[in-house]
C-alpha positions in Angstrom: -8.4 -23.9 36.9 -5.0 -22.3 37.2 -4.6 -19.1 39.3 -3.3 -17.2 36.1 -7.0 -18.6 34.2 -9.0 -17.5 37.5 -7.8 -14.0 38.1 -8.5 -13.1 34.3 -11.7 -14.8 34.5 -12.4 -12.8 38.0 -11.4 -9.5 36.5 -13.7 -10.1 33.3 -16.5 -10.9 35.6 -16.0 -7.7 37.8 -15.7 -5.3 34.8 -19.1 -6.8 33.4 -20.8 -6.4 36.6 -19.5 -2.9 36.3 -20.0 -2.1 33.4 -24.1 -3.4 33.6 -24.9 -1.2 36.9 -23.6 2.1 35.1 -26.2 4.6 33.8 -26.9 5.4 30.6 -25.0 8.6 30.5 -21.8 6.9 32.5 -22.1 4.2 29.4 -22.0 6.7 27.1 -18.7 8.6 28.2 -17.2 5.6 29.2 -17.8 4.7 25.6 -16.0 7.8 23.7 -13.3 7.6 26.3 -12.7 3.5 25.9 -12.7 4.3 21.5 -10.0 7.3 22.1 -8.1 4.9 24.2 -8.0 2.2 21.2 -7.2 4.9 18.9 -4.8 6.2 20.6 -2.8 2.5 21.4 -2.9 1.8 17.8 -1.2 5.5 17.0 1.8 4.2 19.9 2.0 1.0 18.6 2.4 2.5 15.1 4.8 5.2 16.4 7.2 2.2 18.3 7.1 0.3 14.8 8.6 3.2 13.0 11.2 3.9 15.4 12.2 0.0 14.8 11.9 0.2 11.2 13.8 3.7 10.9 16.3 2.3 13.8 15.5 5.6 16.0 15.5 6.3 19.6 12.5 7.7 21.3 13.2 9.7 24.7 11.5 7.3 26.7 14.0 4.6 25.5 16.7 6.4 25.8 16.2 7.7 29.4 16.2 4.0 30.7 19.3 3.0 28.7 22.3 3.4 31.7 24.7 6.1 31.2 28.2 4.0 31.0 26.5 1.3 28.3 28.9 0.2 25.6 28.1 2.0 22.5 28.0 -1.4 20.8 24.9 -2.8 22.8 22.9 0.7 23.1 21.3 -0.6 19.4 20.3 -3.9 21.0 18.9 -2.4 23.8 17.0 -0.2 22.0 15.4 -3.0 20.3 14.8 -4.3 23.1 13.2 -2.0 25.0 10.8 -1.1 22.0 10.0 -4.6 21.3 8.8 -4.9 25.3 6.5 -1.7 24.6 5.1 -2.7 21.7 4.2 -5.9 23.5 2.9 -3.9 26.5 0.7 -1.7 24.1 -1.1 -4.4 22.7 -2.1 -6.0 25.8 -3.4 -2.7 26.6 -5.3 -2.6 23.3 -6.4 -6.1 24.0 -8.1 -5.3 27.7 -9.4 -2.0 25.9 -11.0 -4.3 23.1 -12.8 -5.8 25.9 -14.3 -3.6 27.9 -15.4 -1.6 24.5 -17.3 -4.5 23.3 -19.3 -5.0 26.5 -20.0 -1.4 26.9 -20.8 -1.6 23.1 -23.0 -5.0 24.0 -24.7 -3.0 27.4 -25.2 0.6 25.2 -27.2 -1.6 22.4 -30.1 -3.4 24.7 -30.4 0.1 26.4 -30.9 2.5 23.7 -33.2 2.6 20.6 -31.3 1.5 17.5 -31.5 4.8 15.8 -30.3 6.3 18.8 -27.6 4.2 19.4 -26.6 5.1 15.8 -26.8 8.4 15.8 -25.2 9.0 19.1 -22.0 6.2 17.6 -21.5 8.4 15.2 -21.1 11.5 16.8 -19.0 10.1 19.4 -16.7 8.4 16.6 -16.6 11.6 14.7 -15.4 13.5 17.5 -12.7 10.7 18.5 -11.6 10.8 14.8 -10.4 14.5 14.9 -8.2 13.8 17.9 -6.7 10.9 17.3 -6.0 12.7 13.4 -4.2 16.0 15.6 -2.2 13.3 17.5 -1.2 11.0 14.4 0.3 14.5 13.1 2.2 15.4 16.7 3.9 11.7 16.4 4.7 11.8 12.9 6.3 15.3 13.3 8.3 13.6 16.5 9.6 11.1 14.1 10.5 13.9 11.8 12.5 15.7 14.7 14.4 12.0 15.9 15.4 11.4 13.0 16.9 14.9 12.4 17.8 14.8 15.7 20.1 11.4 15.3 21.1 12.2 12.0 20.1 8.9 10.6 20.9 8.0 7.3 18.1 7.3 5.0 18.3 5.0 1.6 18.5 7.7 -1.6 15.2 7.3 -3.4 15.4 4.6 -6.4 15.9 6.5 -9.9 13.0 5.6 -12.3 13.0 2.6 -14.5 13.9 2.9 -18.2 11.9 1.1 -20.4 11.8 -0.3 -24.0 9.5 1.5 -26.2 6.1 -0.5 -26.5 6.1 0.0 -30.0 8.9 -0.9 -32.8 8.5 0.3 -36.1 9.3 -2.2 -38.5 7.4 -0.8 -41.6 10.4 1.0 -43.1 8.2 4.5 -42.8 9.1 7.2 -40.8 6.2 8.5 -38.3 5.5 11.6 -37.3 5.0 12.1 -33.4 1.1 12.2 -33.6 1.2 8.4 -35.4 3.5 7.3 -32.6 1.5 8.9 -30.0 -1.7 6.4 -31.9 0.3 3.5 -32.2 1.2 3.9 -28.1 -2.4 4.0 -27.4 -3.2 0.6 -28.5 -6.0 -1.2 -30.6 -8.2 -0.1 -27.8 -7.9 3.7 -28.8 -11.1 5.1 -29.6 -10.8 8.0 -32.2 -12.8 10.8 -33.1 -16.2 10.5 -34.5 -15.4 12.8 -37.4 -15.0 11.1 -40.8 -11.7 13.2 -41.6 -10.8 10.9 -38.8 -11.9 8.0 -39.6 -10.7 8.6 -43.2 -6.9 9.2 -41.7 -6.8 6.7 -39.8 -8.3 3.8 -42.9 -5.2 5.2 -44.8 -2.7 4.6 -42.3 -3.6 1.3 -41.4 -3.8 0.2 -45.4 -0.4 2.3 -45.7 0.8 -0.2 -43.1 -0.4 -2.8 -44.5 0.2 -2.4 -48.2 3.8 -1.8 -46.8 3.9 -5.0 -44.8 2.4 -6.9 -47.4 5.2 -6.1 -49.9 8.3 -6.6 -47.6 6.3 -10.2 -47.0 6.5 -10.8 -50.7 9.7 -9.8 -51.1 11.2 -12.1 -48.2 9.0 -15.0 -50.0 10.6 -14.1 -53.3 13.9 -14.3 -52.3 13.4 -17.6 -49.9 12.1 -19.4 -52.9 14.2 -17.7 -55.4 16.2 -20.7 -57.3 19.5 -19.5 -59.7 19.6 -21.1 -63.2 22.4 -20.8 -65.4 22.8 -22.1 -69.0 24.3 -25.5 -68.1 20.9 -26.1 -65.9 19.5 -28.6 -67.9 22.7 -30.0 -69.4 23.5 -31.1 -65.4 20.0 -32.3 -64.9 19.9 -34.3 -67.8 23.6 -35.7 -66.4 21.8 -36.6 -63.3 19.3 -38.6 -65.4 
């Protein structure tokens, strides 16, 4: 086993035996205190992710970049230095992970189920509203640094234009309301009323009395065949 394997086997070992000889009550606040400090690494992990997406620099950053740095490289830096604390966070949230999941394990054989519910609750409810006031400090601190930096943000896209759904080829002029019907779809459910159900029966045969027509018309004039008064005399030739 390498030394690297051994310590973190060591140090899991110790925090179990720790964890086991704690009193209920100890369990208990270790507990709320070990599911605010998950909460709270996510929120910092979230918060670094935003300065890197937003290209930002938080004070902590910017306090170990060196005075004299090349204007050039303070970006990469930046990166840098945000890219190591995101790293360092979630090793944090890892070893946090841990040791909430054997407290979790050690609360569970200790306490009646409905206890341990009802007590899990509580404690998450209480976590929940301060982790929700500090999710509000760090977005307003993102707010202020980017303010602050005067960073240029993409305009918002303009809306799409689209085609209209619905092309009238009829020939007859709708009003907005028949628009409005034809938008809706096949799918539209209309009134119960049988003025409604009348109105609508003599648009649709309107429609189709009006389709029907221009369909015989185009068939008409596909087939349609000139004759003149040599017709036959040319046939007959032909013959």
């Amino acid at each position: 086993m390498s030394r690297n394997m051994y310590d973190i086997v060591l140090d899991h070992y110790l925090k179990l035996n720790k964890i086991v000889k704690l009193p209920v009550g100890e369990l208990w606040r270790s507990y709320e205190k070990l599911q605010f400090k998950k909460g709270s690494l996510s929120l910092d992990i979230h918060f670094n992710q935003e300065c890197l997406r937003k290209k930002i620099t938080p004070k902590y950053a910017s306090i170990k970049l060196q005075p004299k740095q090349h204007s050039n490289l303070i970006p990469k830096f930046v990166n840098i230095i945000l890219h190591q604390e995101i790293k360092h966070k979630y090793n944090n949230l890892d070893k946090v992970e841990k040791c909430l999941l054997l407290t979790q394990v050690e609360l569970m054989s200790k306490c009646h189920p409905v206890e341990f519910d009802m007590k899990d609750s509580a404690i998450r409810s209480i976590v929940s509203v301060q982790l929700d006031k500090k999710s509000a400090k760090l977005s307003k601190k993102v707010d202020n640094l980017l303010q602050s930096q005067n960073v240029v943000t993409s305009p918002p896209l303009s809306p799409f234009q689209f085609m209209d759904r619905v092309i009238n080829l009829s020939g007859m002029p709708l009003d907005d309301e028949e628009t409005q019907l034809l938008y809706k779809g096949p799918k539209f459910c209309p009134g119960n009323q049988k003025s409604d159900l009348t109105t609508m029966l003599i648009d649709i045969n309107a429609a189709c009395s009006t389709t029907n027509s221009k369909h015989h018309a185009v068939e008409k004039t596909t087939h349609y065949k000139p004759t003149s008064p040599f017709q036959k005399v040319i046939e007959s030739l032909n013959t």
